[in-house]
C-alpha positions as CSV (number, residue, x, y, z in Angstrom):
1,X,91.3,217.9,48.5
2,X,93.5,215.6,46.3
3,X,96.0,213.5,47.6
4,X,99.6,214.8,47.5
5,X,101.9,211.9,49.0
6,X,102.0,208.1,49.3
7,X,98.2,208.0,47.4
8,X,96.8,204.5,47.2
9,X,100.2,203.4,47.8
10,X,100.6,200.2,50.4
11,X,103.8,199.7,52.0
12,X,104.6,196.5,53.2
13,X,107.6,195.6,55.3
14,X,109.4,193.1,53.7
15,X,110.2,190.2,56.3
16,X,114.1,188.8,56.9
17,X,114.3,185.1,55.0
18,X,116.6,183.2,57.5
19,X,116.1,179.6,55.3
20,X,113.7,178.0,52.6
21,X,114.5,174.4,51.1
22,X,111.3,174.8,49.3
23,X,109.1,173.0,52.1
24,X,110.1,174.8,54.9
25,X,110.7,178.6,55.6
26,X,112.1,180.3,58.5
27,X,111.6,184.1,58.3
28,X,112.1,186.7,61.1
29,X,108.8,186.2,62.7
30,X,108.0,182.3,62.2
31,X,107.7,179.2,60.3
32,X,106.1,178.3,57.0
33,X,105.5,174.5,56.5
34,X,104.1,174.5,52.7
35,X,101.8,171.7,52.5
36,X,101.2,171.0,55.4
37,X,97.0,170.8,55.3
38,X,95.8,167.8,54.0
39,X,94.3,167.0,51.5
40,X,94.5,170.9,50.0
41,X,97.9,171.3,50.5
42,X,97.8,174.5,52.2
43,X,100.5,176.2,54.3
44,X,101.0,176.6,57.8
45,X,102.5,179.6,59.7
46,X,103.9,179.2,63.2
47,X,104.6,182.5,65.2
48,X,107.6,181.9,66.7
49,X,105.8,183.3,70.1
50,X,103.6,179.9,69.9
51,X,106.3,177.4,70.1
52,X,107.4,176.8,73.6
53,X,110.0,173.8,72.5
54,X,111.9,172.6,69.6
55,X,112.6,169.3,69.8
56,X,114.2,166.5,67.2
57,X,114.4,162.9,66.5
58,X,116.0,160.4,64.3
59,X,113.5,158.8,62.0
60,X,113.4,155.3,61.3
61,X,111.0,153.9,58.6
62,X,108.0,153.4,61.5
63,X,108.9,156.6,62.8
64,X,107.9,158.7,60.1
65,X,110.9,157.9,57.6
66,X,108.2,155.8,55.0
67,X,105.4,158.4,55.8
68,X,105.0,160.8,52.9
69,X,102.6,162.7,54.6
70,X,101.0,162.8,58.2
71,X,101.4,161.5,61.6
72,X,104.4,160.2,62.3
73,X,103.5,158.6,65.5
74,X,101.2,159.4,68.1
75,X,101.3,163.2,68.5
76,X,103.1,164.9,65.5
77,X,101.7,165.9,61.9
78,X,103.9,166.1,59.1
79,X,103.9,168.1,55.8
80,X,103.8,166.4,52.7
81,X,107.5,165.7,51.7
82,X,108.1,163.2,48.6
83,X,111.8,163.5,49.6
84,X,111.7,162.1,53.7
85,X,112.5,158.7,52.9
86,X,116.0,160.2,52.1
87,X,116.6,162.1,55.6
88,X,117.0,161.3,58.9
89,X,116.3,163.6,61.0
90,X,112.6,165.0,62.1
91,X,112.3,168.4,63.8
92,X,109.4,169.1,66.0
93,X,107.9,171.9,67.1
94,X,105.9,171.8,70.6
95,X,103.1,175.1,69.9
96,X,101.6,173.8,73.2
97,X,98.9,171.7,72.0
98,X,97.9,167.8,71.9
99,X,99.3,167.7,67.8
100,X,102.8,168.9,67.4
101,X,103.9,170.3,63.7
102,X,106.9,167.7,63.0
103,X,108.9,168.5,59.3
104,X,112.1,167.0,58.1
105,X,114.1,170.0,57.2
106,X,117.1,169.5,53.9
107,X,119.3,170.9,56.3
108,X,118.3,170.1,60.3
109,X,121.3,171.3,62.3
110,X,120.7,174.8,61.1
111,X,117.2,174.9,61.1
112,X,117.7,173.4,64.9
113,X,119.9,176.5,65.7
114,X,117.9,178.8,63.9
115,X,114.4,177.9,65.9
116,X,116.6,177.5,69.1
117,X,117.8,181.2,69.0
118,X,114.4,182.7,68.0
119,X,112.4,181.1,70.8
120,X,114.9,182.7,73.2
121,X,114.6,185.6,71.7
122,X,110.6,186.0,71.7
């Protein structure tokens, strides 16, 4: 019997960007830190239902400000970012486990209220 509707045809929901500065992207169901795996480069998706708290911190240059990539102290991994030495502010997310995904956002304050009202949300 041939196919009469929607044949072959995949239909994807298309997910709500909330922010992207090109390194970080919120989106309706989590968080994208592109380059984040090292030494590939690969990204790393956060459900939002994995992070119990969002946390952030003033960098200084031996608190992850002079780190282009990595840990940023003891517990936190950051993505590669050529630009952190220009920011101050690092946002961390707790997902519950001994490393804790840390990125320094182009804009923090509304990446801060963005993560704050999902978590409550999920």
């Amino acid at each position: 019997m041939p196919c009469r509707t929607n044949c072959g045809v995949l239909t994807i929901m298309a997910e709500q960007l909330l922010y992207d500065d090109g390194l970080v992207q919120l989106s309706d169901t989590g968080v994208t830190l592109r380059r984040y795996y090292f030494p590939t480069g690969a990204a790393k998706y956060i459900p939002y239902t994995r992070i119990v708290r969002v946390g952030s911190r003033r960098m200084g240059w031996l608190t992850g400000k002079a780190r282009g990539w990595g840990s940023g102290g003891t517990n936190v991994w950051m993505p590669f970012d050529p630009d952190r030495r220009r920011k101050s502010t690092l946002v961390i997310l707790d997902v519950d486990d001994l490393i804790k995904p840390a990125f320094s956002p182009a804009d923090p304050q509304r990446v801060l209220a963005l993560l704050r009202e999902k978590i409550t949300t999920h």
